[in-house]
N, C-alpha and C positions, 0 to 999 in steps of 0.2 A: 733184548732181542725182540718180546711182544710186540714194543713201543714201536719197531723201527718196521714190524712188518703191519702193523694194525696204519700206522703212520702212510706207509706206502698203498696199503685198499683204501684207505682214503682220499687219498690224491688221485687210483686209479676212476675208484666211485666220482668224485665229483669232475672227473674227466668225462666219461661217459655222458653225467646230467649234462654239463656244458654243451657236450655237440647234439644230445636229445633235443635240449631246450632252448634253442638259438638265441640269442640279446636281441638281435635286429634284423628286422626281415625288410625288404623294400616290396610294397605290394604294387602292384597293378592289375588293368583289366583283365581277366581269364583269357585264355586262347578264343582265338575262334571258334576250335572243334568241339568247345562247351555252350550251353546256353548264355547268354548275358546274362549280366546281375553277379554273376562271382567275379574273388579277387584272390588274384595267386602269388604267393612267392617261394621262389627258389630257395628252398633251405641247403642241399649239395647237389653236386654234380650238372648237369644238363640236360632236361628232358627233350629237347630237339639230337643231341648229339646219341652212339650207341656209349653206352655204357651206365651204371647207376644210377639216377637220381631220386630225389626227394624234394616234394612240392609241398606247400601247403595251401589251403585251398577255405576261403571266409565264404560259408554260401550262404545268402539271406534267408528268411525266413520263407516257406513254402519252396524252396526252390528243391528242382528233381534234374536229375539228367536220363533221360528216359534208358529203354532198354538198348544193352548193347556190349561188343566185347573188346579184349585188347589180343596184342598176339603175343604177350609176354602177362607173370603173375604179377597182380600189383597188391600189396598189403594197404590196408585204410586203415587208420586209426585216427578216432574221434581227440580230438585235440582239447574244445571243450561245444558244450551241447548236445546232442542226440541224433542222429543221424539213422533213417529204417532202410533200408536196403533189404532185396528180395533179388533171386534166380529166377528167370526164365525170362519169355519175351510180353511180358503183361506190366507196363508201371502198376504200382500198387497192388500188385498179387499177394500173395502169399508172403508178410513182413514180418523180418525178423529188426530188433532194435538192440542198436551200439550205443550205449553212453559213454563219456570222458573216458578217456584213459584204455579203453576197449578197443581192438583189433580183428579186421577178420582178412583170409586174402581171399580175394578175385581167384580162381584159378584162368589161366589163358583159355582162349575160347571161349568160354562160361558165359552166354549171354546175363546180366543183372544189371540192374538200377538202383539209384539210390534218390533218397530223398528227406530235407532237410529240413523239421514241421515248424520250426522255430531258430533263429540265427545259430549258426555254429562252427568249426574251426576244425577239418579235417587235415591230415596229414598221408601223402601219398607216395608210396617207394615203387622204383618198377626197372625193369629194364628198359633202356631207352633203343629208339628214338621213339617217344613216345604214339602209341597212333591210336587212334577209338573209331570203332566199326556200330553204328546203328543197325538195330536190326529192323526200323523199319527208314528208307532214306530220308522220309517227310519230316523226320525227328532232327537229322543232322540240321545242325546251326549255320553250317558252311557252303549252303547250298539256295 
């Protein structure tokens, strides 16, 4: 009976790794509402449509997405590289740093930035349809 249930957390376990750890992503250019230079893919769901999704998000080296907020919480985790991210409306303020594997979330509202000192490989869940509010407009990419 151990066998069949130690047998079964394993199948559950490497269920879970599979859909953390996707085989194949198709990338392309980031949205518009980001700066150029990133590359995104859809890991679930739909970030244009409402409901869950999950992106991943290649940002080159030096790259930042200045201060700003969303109207849903969105959870980051560094996929692999470093990533410093800071609250309030100052790029580069007050930095805290994510390495691999590390998570922090956005709360909604919560003006923050991030930025990325060397190439690296975030992961983004959020409620969708996905939207980003600059806190200053000269910042938006879209405009």
């Amino acid at each position: 009976m151990k066998l069949l249930i130690v047998a079964g957390v394993s199948l559950l376990m490497a269920g879970s790794a599979a859909q953390a750890k996707p085989k194949h992503l198709t990338w392309m250019d980031g949205p518009p509402s980001l700066p150029s230079g990133v590359k995104m893919a859809v890991v679930s769901g739909d970030p244009g449509k409402k409901g869950m999704f999950t992106i991943q998000l290649k940002m080159p080296a030096n790259y930042a997405v200045p201060p700003h907020s969303h109207p849903t919480n969105e959870v980051v985790k560094v996929v692999s590289g470093k990533l410093h991210y800071g609250m309030g409306d100052k790029l580069m303020g007050e930095a805290k740093t994510l390495n691999a594997a590390h998570t922090v979330t956005m709360k909604a509202k919560m003006h923050h930035w991030v930025h990325a000192p060397a190439e690296a490989t975030v992961q983004v869940s959020a409620m969708g349809p996905f939207e980003i509010a600059y806190v200053d407009p000269k910042d938006d990419p879209r405009k």
